[in-house]
C-alpha positions in Angstrom: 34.5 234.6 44.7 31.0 235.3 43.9 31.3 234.2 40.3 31.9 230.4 42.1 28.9 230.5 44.1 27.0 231.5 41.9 26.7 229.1 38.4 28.0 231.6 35.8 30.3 230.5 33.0 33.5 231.8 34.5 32.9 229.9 37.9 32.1 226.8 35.7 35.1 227.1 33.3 37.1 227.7 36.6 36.2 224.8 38.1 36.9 222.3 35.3 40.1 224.2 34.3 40.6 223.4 37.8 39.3 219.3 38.1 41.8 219.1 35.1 45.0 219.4 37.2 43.3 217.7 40.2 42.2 215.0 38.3 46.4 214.6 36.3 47.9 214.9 39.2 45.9 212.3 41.4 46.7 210.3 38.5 50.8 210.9 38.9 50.6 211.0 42.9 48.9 207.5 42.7 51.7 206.3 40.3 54.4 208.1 41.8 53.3 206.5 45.1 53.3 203.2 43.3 56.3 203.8 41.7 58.3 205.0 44.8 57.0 201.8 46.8 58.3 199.9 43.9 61.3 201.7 43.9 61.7 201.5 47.7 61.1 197.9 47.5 63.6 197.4 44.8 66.0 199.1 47.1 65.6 197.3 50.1 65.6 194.1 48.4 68.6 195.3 46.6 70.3 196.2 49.8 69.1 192.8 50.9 70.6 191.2 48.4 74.4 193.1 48.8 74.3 192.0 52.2 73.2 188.3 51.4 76.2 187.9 49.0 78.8 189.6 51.5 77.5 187.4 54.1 77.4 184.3 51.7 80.6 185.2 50.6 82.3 185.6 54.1 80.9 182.4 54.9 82.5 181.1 51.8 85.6 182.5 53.0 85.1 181.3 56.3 84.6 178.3 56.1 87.4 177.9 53.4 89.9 179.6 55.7 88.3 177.1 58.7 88.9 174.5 56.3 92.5 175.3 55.8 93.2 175.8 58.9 91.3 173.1 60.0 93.4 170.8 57.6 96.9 172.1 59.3 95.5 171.3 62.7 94.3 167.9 61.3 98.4 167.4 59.6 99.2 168.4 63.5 97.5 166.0 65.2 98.4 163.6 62.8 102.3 164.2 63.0 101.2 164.7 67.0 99.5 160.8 66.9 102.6 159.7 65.3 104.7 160.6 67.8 102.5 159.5 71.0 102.1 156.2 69.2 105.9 156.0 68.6 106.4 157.0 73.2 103.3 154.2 73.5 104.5 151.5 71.1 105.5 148.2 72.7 102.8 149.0 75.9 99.4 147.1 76.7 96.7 149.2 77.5 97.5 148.4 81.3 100.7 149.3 81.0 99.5 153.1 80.2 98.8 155.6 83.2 96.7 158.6 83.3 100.2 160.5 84.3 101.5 158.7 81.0 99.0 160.6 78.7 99.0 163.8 81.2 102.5 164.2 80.7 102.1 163.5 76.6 99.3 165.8 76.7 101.3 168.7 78.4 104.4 167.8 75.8 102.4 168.0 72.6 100.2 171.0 74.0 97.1 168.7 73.2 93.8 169.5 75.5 93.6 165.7 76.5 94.3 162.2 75.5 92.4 159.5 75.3 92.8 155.3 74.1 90.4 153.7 72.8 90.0 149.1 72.6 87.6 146.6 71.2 85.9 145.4 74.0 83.6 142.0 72.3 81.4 144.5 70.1 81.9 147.5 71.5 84.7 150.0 71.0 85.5 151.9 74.7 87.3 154.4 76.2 89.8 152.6 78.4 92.4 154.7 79.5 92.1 158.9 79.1 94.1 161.9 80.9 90.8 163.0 81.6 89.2 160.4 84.0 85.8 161.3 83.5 86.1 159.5 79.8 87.3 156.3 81.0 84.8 153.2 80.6 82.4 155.5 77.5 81.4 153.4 75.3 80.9 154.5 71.6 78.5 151.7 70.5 76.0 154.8 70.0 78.2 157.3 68.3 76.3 156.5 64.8 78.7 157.2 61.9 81.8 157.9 64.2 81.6 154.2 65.3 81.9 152.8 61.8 85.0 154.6 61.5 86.4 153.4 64.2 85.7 150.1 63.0 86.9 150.8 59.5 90.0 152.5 61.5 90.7 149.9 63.7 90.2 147.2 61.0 93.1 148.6 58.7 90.6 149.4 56.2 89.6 153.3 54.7 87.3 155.1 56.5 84.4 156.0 54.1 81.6 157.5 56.5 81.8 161.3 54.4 82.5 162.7 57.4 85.9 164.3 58.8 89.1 164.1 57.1 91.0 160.6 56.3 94.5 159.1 55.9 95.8 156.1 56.0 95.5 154.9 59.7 94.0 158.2 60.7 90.8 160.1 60.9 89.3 163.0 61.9 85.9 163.6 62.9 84.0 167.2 62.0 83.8 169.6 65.9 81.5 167.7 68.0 80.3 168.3 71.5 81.7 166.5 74.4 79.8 163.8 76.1 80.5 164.6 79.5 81.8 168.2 78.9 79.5 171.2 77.6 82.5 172.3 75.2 83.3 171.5 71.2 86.6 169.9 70.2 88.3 168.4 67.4 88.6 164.9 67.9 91.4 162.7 65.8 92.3 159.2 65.9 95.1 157.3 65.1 95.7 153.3 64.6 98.7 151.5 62.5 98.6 148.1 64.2 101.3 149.0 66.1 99.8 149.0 69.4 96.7 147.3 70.8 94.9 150.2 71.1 93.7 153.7 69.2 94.9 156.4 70.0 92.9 160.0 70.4 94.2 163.3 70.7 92.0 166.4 70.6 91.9 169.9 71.1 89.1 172.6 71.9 87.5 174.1 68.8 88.5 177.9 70.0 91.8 177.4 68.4 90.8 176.7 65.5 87.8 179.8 66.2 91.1 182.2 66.8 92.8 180.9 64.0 89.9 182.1 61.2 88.3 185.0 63.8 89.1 187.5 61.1 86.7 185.8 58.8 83.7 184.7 61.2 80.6 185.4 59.5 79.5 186.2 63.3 82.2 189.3 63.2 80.7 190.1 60.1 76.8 190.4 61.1 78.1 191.9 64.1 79.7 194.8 62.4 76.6 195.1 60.0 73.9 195.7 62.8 76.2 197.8 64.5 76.4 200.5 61.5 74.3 203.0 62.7 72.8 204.1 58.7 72.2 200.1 57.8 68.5 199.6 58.0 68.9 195.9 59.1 67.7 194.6 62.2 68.4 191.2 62.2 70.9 188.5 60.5 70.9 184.9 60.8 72.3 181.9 58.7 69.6 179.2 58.9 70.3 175.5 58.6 67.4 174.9 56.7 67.1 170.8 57.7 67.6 171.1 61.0 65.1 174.1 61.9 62.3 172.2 59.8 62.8 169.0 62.1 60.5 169.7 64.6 61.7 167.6 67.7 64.5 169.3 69.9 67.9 167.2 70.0 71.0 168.2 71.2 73.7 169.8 69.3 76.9 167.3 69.0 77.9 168.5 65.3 77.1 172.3 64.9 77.5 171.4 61.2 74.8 169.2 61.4 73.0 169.9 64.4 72.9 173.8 65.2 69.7 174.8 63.5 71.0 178.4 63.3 74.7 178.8 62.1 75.3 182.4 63.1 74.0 185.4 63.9 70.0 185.0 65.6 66.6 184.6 64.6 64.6 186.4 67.2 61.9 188.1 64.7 59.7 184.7 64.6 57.0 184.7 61.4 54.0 181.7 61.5 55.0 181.0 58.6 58.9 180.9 58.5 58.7 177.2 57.6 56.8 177.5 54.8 59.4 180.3 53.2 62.4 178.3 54.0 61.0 175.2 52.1 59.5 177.8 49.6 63.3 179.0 48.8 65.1 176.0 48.9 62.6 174.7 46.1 62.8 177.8 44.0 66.2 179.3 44.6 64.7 182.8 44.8 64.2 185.0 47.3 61.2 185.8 49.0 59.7 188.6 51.8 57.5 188.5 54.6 55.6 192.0 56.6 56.5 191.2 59.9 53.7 194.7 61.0 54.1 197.5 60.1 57.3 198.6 60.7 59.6 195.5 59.4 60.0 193.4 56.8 61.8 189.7 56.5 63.9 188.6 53.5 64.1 184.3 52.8 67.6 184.1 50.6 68.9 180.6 49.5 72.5 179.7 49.8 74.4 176.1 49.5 74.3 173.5 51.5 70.7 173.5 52.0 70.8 176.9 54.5 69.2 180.1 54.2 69.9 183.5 55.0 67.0 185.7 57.0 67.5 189.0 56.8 65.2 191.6 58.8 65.3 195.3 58.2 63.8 198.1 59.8 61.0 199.9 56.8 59.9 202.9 59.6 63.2 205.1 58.6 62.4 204.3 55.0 58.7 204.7 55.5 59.2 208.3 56.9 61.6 209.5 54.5 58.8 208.2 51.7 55.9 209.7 53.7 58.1 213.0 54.1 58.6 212.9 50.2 54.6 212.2 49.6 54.1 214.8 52.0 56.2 217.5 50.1 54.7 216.6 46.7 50.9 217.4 47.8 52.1 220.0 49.6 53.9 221.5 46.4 51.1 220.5 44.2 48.5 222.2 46.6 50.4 225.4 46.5 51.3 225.5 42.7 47.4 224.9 42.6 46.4 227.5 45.4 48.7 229.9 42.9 47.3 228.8 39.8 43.8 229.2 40.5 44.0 232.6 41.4 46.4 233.6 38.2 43.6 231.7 36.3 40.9 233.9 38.7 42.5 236.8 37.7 42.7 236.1 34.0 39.3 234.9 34.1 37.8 237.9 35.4 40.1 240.1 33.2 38.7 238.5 29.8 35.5 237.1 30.6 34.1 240.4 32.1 31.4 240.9 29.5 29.9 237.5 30.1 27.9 239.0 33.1 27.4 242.0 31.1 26.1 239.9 27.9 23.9 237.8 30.8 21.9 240.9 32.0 21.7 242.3 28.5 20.1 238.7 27.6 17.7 238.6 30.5 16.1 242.3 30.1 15.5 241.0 26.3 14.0 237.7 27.8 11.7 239.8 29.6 11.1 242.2 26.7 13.1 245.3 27.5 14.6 245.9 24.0 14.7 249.6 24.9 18.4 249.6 25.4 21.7 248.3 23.8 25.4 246.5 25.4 28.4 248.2 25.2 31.3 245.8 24.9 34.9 247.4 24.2 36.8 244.6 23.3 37.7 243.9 20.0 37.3 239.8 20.1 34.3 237.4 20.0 32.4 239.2 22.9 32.8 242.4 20.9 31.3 240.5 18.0 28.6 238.7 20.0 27.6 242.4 21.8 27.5 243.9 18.0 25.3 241.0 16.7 22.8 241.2 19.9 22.8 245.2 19.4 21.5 244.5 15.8 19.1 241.3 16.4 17.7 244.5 19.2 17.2 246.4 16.9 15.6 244.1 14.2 13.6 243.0 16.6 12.4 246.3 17.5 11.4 247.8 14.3 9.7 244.0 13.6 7.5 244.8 17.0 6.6 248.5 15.7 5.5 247.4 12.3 3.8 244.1 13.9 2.1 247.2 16.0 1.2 249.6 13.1 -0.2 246.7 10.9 -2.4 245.4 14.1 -3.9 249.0 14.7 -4.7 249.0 10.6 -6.2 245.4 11.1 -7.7 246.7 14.5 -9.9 249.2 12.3 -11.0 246.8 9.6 -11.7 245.0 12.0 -14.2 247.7 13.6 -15.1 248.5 9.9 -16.5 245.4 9.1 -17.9 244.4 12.2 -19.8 247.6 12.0 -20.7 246.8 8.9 -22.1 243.4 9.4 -24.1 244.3 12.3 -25.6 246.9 10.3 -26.3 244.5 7.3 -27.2 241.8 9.2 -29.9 244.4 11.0 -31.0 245.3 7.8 -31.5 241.9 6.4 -33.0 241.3 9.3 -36.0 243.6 8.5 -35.7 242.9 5.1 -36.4 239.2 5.9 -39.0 239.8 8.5 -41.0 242.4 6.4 -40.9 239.6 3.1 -42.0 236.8 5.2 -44.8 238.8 6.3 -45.5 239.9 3.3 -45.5 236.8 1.9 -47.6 235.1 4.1 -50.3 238.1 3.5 -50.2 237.5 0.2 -50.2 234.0 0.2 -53.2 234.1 2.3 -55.0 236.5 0.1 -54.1 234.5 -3.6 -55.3 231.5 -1.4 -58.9 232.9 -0.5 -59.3 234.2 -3.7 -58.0 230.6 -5.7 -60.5 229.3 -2.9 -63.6 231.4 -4.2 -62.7 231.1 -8.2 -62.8 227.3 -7.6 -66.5 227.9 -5.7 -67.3 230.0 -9.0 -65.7 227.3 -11.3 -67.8 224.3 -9.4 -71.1 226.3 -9.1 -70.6 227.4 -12.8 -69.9 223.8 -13.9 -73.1 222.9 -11.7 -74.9 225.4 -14.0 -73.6 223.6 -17.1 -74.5 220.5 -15.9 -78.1 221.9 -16.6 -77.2 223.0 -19.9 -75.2 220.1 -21.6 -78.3 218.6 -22.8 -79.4 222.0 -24.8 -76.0 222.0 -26.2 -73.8 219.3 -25.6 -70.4 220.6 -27.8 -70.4 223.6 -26.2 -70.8 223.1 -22.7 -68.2 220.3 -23.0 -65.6 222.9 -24.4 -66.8 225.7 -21.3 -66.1 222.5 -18.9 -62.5 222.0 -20.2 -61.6 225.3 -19.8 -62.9 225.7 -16.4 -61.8 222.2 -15.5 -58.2 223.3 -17.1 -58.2 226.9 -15.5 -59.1 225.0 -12.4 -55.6 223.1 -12.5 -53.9 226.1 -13.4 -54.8 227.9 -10.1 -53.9 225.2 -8.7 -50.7 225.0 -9.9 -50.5 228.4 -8.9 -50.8 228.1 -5.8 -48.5 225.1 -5.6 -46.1 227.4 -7.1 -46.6 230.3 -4.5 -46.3 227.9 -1.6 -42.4 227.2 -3.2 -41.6 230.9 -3.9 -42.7 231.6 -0.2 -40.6 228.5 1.1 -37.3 229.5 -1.0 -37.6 233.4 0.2 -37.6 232.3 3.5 -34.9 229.8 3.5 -32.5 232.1 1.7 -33.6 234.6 4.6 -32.7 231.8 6.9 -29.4 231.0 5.2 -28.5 234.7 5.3 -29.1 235.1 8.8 -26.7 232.1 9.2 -24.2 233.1 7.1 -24.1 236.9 8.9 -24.0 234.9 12.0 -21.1 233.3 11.6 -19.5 236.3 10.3 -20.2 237.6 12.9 -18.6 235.1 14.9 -15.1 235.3 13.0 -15.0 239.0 13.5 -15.1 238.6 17.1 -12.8 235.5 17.2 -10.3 238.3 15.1 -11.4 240.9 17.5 -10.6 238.8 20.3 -7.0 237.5 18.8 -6.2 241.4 17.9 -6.7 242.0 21.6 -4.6 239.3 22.8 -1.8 239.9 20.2 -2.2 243.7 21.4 -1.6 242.3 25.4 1.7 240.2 23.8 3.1 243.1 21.7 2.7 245.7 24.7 4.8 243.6 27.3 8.2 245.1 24.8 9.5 248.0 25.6 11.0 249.8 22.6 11.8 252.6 21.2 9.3 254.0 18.4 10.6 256.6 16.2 
């Protein structure tokens, strides 16, 4: 594992061969995680949605079978009215006894009877086998007192409530004023007698009669399944539950805010879902923590089913899966990393090889050459390095013969100038002197012929008058002459200047000679110090 601490090429190549597999499956762990919660989701909503419709469709059967049933019980206590009204017929209301409606109570199996009057504008209970009714008024009974009116007018009963014939009526199961129990209340009235008359029965017989459709049974045996993953079940009556105020339940139609099951897992915002669904017709979910989860499901009649299911048995089995993925992937990758070390260190052996080779050229060892036996690009990069070596060296040993040839010019003519310059030197010094002597000498003597000339013109000066032509043609030669030496010595004075600023010049020029020589000398050393760091082999 050296290769990986330290930064070689086989480490590196490793490494991304490595982040390559890390990176693509991160990639599919992060969308199959996605994927699965999707997945897990679509399930339980699925699941959800299964039980919704059984439960919407055992309510539908429910409360067709209650309906039917409901209607038989309804023809009973109609044919059962008929008859009491046929025993009553011909009686006033004080002619009736309490062991008169007892005794048709017990005969027609009824749970009690009750006879109802107009009393000014008020409709009361004035005679009942139950003596706890007698003297209720029904003045407040809403929408059951209109049909009594209607009833006890002779005129259809059109509240939409219950179930109507001609001079009878039905109301829906309602809660006893007096009595904490639900019954089905009927009433009868033909004109035949002064009064209306009201048998009724407990609603548990019409309960046994449909208990093998109950959506109560039903949610029962759902939460009781031991694989189901639902908590909860109930069948919300969406009006009611919104109403904030508390009222009594009379109707459970109307008034029960939940129909069945129960609705224990509260959520802050449970009113805002119901009215969300009944708006939308779609379902809709709710966290309730971590470990559950609460389905809003619309169904008619303005109710809605809430469904609560338990997500930690789902949650594990989808952490468990998670759990055996990364495991698998770490130990496929564990495997493959060391296949790939293996490979790796089978077929990129020379790199480290090549590496050295490189670095003992880098510092100028190119005494020895890399051995490479595989026949492949390393092969062809060892044979390639082997002859740049080897180019290189026989470049270094001629760079090395040609300086030692340039080294003695070098000493040749740096010899050679110091020992011309030297001479010039003397040379230059022995002219100027010379020279100078001589210049001083031409000078005196140019100095004493121009005495002679002016004390020989003097002397003339004496003579022109004994012959005038004569002595003027002796003073233009002297005069002349005089000019002439002067010239001369104008023209010395130059010669003298030019000898000794060409002896000048020459000393420069051999001084700067000299200077490039040693500059040479002094690169020939340093290229001598740069050559002699390699190490080859001279033949």
């Amino acid at each position: 594992m050296n290769f990986l601490k330290n930064k070689t090429i086989i480490g590196q190549i490793i490494t991304m061969i490595a982040l390559i597999p890390i990176i693509i499956c991160s990639i599919f762990i992060f969308i199959f995680v996605r994927q699965m919660e999707k997945e897990f989701d679509h399930f339980h909503r699925n699941d959800v949605l299964r039980t919704a419709n059984i439960l919407k469709s055992a309510i539908e059967i429910s409360e067709n079978s209650k309906k039917t049933v409901e209607r038989l019980i309804d023809e009973k206590l109609h044919l059962i009215s008929k008859e009491i009204a046929k025993e009553l017929r011909g009686k006033t209301i004080e002619e009736v006894t309490q062991q008169d409606l007892i005794a048709l109570r017990n005969k027609y199996d009824v749970y009690n009877i009750s006879l109802l009057v107009r009393r000014n504008d008020d409709i009361i209970i004035a005679q009942s086998s139950d003596p706890n009714e007698i003297g209720l008024s029904t003045k407040e009974w809403g929408y059951w007192y209109d049909a009594f009116q209607q009833l006890m007018s002779g005129k259809p009963v059109t509240v939409g409530k219950g179930y109507y014939q001609e001079h009878y009526w039905v109301g829906p199961i309602s809660k006893s004023d007096w009595e904490n129990k639900y019954f089905k209340y009927a009433y009868y009235y033909d004109g035949t007698t002064e009064f209306m008359i009201n048998p009724y029965i407990l609603d548990s017989e019409i309960y046994h009669a449909t208990k093998h459709s109950d959506p109560e049974a039903l949610i029962h045996s759902i939460l009781k399944f031991k694989e189901s993953e639902i908590e909860e079940i109930a069948v919300i009556n969406a009006n009611v539950l919104l109403r904030s105020e508390n009222r009594d339940i009379i109707e459970p139609e109307r008034d029960a805010p939940i129909l069945y099951g129960k609705n224990s897992y509260k959520h802050e915002k449970d009113h805002f879902y119901i009215q969300k669904v009944l708006k939308e017709n779609q379902m809709e979910s709710v966290k309730l923590g971590e470990n559950y989860r609460k389905y809003y499901l619309p169904i008619p009649n303005d109710r809605v089913i809430t469904i609560v299911t338990d997500l930690s048995a789902g949650t594990k089995f989808f952490h468990n899966i998670i759990f055996l993925f990364v495991l698998s992937f770490v130990a496929a990758f564990v495997i493959i990393f060391f296949v790939l070390q293996v490979i790796m260190k089978k077929y990129l052996t020379p790199i480290p090889t090549i590496h050295r080779y490189i670095n003992k050229i880098a510092a100028g060892d190119l005494t020895e050459e890399i051995h490479v036996d595989q026949k492949n690009e390393f092969g062809d990069i060892a044979a390639h390095l082997n002859e740049m070596t080897d180019s290189i060296s026989q470049l270094i040993v001629d760079i090395k013969n040609d300086f030692e040839t340039l080294r003695l010019v070098s000493n040749v003519l740096s010899e050679t100038v110091h020992s011309y310059f030297h001479v010039m030197d003397e040379v230059s010094t022995t002219m100027t002197k010379e020279s100078r002597e001589i210049f001083h000498e031409i000078e005196l003597e140019v100095k004493e012929i121009r005495q002679n000339y002016e004390n020989i013109n003097q002397q003339l000066e004496k003579l022109k008058e004994a012959n005038h032509f004569e002595f003027h043609h002796v003073s233009n030669f002297i005069i002349q002459s005089s000019h002439q030496l002067i010239r001369l010595n104008d023209l010395m004075k130059q010669n003298v200047k030019k000898v000794t600023e060409m002896n000048l010049s020459s000393f420069d020029a051999i001084q700067q000679l000299n200077e490039i020589i040693i500059q040479l000398d002094n690169l020939s050393k340093d290229l001598e110090n740069k050559i002699n760091k390699f190490k080859v082999q001279e033949s």
